[in-house]
N, C-alpha and C positions, 0 to 999 in steps of 0.2 A: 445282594442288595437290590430294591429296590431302583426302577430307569427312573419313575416317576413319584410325585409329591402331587397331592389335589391342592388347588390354592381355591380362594372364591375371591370372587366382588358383587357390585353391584347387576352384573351381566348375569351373569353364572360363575361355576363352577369350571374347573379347566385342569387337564394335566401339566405341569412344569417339569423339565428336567432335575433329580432329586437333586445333586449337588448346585444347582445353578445359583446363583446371588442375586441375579432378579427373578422379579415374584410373577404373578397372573396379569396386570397391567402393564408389563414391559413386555410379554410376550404377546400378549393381542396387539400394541403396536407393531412391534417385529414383524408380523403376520398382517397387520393393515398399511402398513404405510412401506412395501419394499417398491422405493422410488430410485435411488440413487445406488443403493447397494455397497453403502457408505455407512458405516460406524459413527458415533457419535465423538464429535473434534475431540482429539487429548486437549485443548484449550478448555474447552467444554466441559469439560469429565472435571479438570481442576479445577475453575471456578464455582460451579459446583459443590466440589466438595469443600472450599474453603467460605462459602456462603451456609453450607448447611452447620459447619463446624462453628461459625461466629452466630450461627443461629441458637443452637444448643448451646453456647457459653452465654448469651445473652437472654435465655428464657431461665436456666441457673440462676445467675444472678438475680434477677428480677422475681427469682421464689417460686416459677409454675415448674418448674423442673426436679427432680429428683439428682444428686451429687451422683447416685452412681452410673443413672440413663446418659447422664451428661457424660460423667468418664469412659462412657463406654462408645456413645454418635464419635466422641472427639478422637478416640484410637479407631476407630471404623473411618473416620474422617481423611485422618493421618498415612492407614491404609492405602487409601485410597490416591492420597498427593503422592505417593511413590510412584505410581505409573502401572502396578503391578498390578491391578485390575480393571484395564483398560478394556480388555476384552469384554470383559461382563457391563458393556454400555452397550447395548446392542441396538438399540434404536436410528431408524434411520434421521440425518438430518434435516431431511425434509418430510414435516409429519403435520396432521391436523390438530387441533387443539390447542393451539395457540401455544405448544410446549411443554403440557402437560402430560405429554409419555415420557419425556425428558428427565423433566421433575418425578416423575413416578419411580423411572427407571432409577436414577442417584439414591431416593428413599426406599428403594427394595434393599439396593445393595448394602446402603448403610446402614439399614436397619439388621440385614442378616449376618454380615461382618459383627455387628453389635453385639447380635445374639450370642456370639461366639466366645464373646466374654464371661456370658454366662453356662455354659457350655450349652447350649443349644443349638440344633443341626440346621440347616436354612428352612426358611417357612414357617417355622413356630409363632415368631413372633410374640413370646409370650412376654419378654422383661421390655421390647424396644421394637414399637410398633411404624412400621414406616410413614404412616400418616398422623395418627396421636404424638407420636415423639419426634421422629425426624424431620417431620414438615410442622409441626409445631409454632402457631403463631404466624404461618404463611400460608400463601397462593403460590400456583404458578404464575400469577400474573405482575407478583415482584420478584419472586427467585430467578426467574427463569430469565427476564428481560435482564436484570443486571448479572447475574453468572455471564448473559451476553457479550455485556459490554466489558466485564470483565475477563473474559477471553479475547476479544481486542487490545484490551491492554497489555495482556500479555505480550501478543502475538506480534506487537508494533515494536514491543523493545528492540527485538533484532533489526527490523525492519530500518528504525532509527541509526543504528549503527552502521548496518550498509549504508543509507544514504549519505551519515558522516565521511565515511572512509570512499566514498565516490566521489563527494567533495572535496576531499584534501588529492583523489588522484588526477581530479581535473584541472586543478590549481596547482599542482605541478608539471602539470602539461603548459598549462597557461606559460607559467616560467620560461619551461624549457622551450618554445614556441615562439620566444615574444619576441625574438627578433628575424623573425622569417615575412617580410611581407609576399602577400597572393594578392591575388585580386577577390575583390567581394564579388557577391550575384544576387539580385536582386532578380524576382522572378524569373529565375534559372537564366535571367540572360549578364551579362557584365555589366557590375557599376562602375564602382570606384574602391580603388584597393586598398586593404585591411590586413592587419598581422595577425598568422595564425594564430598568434597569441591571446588576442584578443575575442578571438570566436570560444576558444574554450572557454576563457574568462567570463563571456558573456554565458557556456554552458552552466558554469559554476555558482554564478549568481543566480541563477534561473532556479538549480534546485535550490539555494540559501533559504529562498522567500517560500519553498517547499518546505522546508526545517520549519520556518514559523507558524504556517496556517498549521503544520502536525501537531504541533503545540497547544496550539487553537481546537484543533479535534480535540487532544486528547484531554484536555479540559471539558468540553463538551459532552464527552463520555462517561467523566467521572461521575456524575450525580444518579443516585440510587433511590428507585421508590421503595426499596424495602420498607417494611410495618405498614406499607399500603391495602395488602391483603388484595382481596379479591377486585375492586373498582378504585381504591384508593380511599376508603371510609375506615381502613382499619379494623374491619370488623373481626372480632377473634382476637385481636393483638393487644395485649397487655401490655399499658402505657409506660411502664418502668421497659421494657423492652424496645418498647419504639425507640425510646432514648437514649438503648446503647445500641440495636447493631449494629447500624453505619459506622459509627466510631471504633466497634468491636470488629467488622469486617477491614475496616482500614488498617489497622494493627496488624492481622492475619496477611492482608496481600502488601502492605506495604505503599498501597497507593494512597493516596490524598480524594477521600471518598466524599461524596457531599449529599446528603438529605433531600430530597427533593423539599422544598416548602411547600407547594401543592402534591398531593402524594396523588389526586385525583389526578391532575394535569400533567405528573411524571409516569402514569398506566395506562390516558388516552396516549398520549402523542409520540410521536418520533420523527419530529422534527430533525431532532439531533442529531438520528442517524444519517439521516439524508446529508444534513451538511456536512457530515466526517466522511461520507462516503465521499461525496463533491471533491473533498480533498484530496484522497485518493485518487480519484480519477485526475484530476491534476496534475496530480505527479506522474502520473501515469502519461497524458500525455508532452508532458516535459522529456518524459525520457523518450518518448518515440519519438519526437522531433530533433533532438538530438544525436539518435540512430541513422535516421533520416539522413542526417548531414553529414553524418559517417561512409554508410554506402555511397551516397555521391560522391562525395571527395574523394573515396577510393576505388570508384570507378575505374573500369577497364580490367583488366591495370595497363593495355598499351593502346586502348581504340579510346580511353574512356579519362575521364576528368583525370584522374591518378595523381591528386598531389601529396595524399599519405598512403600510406601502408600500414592496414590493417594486420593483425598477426593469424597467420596461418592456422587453421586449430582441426579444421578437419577434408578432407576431399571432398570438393564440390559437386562430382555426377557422375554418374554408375557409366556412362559412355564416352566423356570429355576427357581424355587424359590430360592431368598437369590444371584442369580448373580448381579453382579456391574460392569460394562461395563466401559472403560477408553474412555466416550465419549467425554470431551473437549480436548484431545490431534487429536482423530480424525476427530473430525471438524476441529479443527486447520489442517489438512492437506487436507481435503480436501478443504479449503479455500484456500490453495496452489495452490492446482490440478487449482481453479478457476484464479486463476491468471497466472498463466503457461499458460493456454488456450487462455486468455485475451492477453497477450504479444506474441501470436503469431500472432491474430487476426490485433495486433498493429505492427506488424514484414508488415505484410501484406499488411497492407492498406499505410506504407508511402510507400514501395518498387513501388504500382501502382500508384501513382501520374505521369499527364504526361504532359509535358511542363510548361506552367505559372501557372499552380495549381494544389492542391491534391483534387480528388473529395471525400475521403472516410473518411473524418476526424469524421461524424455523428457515426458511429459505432466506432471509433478509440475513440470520449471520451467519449461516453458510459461504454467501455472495463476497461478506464482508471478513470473512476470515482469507475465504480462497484469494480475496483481491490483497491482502495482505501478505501473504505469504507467496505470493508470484511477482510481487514485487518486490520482496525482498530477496527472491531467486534470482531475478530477473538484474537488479542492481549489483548483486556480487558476480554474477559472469559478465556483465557489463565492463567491469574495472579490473578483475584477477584475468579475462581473457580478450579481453579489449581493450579498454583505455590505457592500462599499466606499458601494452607494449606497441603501441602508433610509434610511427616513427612517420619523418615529414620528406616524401619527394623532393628537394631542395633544388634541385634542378628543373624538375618538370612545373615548380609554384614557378620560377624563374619564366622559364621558357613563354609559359603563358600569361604570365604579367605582364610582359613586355609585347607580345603579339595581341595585345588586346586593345579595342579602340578607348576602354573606359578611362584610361590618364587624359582622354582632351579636356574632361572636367575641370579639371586643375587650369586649361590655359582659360578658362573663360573670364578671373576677370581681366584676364591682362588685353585679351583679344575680341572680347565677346563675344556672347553666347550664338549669333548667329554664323560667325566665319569657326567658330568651333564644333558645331555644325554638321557645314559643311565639307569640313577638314576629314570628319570622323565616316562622312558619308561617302568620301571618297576612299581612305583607308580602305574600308572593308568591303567596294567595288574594288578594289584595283589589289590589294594587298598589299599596298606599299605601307612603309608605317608612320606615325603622327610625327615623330619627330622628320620623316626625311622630308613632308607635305611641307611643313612648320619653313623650316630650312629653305627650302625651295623656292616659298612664297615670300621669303626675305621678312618674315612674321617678327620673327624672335632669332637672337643668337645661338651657338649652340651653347656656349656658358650656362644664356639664360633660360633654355631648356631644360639643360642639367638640371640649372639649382629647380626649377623648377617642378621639374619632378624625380625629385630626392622621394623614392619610397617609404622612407621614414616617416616624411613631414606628410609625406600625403594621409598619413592617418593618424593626424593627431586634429585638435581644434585649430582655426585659422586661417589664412588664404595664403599657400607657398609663396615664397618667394615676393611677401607682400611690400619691399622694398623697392620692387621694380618699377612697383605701380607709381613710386614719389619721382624717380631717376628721371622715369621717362614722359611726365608730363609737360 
């Protein structure tokens, strides 16, 4: 047999591996663009082929199609959403052309998978031509942006589900927490004290309002310039077709797809991705701030804050015997750090788009894939090897609540703010503690202490022990 197959285009003429399923255009990129050394996303590859598939059922119907070209993209299509020719997407994901080795590389394959219908061997091209048929009524400059966004959509379903299920595990921390009070810290120094319960609680709401802007993206994302063609004039697209394939690709992926009304305005701009990226980044850094407050609190664990216990998951240093390193909170950040970098990356590439198209979208959904899927990495060891198993120092929150100046807050209105003060400024000269100043100075009783700072009340709304203030007038 045969190593090689001559293909041609517009360049020349070129050897291709004989069995291969992409054609002469997939492999000059191959060969121009080894940037990353990166395959083209299985996200990628699928939306793709379910854009070229509702492309073919939609040029069918609309009558520029042939019943059995169509029957034959739609099993090459099908092929394809199995996963089973992944490999033959060889293209890097960061390439020139605005995504057009992308789009070439999906119409080789599909087109020679096609062929095979009619038994012809790859290359022929003779019943199902990758650009007269497969690309049919298109550009890369609508296939290729919405295949885009349509591999974020994919990509985000999981993504969504981690975030749920980190939310119901932080909401059960919340519970199980909520009657342990510490003391709060304001700019890592003591304020006034808060139940742990309440810190997760406010975790958990923190990513909620992250659930909703996702929503907001991913609405955002849904609208397609498909039947745009080349600037958004259509040109080539047979109007019976404009009109079904959005609706026809909705069907196929299942998502709620929506037509750009400007088809010029949905092939300049990408506005949108910027703001879905923003989103991302968001959450992204939601979760590293709640890392954040992870390692500190578990500090030490006997020099250092220590008032939860992180769970043990791996040995902390090739020379420290017996250390335990707080590394799923720091990955979780810096999975942050990677999406930060990603969204500017994506800040970047819509800002340079120039007249009827954006050339830079190839690394823009690279940025936007990887920042998705490291967050959804990044969220599931968050909660199966982190948050599931805290447990709360109950003695060491104690110890230091109490050795802390920040309860004088409570006595101010009873005492004011100035002899509270000074009460607090000798505390932490001398180490004696608030209450025994309090006492000494003949301020307050000890009753009225007590009630007064009742840890409970101290973090709820209202001034403790606001009865005292009538009694003792």
């Amino acid at each position: 047999m045969d190593k090689y197959r001559i293909e041609s285009d517009s360049v020349g003429e070129k050897q291709v591996p004989a069995d291969a399923l992409y054609g002469v255009q997939t492999l000059r990129a191959y060969e121009n663009f080894k940037i990353t050394g990166d395959k083209m996303h299985p996200a990628m590859v699928k939306a793709l082929a379910q854009v070229k598939k509702a492309c073919a059922i939609s040029n069918f119907e609309a009558g520029v199609m042939d019943e059995k070209v169509k029957d034959a993209i739609v099993k090459a299509c099908d092929e394809v959403l199995t996963g089973n020719y992944n490999d033959s997407f060889i293209t890097d994901p960061i390439q020139g052309g605005a995504g057009t080795s992308a789009n070439m590389n999906a119409n080789e394959v599909i087109a020679n998978l096609a062929e095979r219908v009619f038994g012809n061997e790859p290359g022929k091209y003779e019943f199902v031509h990758p650009n007269d048929h497969v690309n049919m009524g298109q550009s890369t400059n609508d296939v290729y942006p919405t295949a885009g966004k349509l591999g974020a959509l994919y990509l985000l379903q999981p993504m969504k589900d981690e975030l749920n299920q980190l939310i119901e595990a932080l909401g059960k921390k919340a519970d199980e927490f909520d009657d342990i009070v510490k003391m709060g810290r304001t700019q890592l120094q003591d304020a006034v004290p808060i139940r742990l319960g309440q810190e997760f609680a406010a975790y958990k709401n923190a990513l909620l309002r992250d659930v909703d802007r996702i929503k907001a993206g991913e609405k955002a994302i849904s609208f397609s310039n498909m039947g745009a063609s080349a600037i958004g004039t259509g040109i080539n697209v047979d109007t019976v077709y404009l009109q079904k394939i959005v609706p026809n690709l909705s069907k196929l992926t299942g998502f709620d797809l929506i037509q750009n009304d400007d088809l010029v305005d949905g092939t300049q701009n990408l506005d949108f991705l910027a703001y879905f990226s923003g989103i991302l980044k968001t959450l992204a850094l939601t979760l590293s701030k709640i890392s954040n407050d992870l390692r500190l609190m578990s500090s030490g664990p006997r020099t250092g804050i220590g008032e939860i216990n992180l769970p043990a998951r791996q040995n902390g240093s090739s020379i420290m015997p017996g250390k335990v390193n707080p590394v799923i909170p720091e990955v979780v950040t810096q999975a942050a750090f990677l999406v930060a970098g990603n969204d500017t990356t994506v800040s970047m590439c819509v800002e340079a788009g120039q007249f009827e198209l954006n050339a830079f979208e190839p690394v823009l959904y690279k940025c936007l894939y990887e920042s998705i899927e490291a967050l959804t990495g990044a969220m599931n060891t968050l909660r199966v090897n982190c948050i599931d198993g805290i447990t709360a120092n109950k003695e060491r929150i104690d110890e230091l609540l109490h050795r802390s100046v920040g309860m004088v807050t409570a006595l101010v209105p009873h005492i004011g703010y100035k002899p509270a003060a000074s009460i607090a400024k000798e505390a932490l000269k001398t180490g004696e503690s608030v209450k025994s100043i309090v006492l000494r100075e003949k301020l307050l009783t000890e009753d009225e202490i007590m009630e007064i700072f009742d840890p409970i009340e101290l973090t709820k709304p209202g001034i403790a022990a606001k009865h005292l203030l009538e009694e003792n007038k």
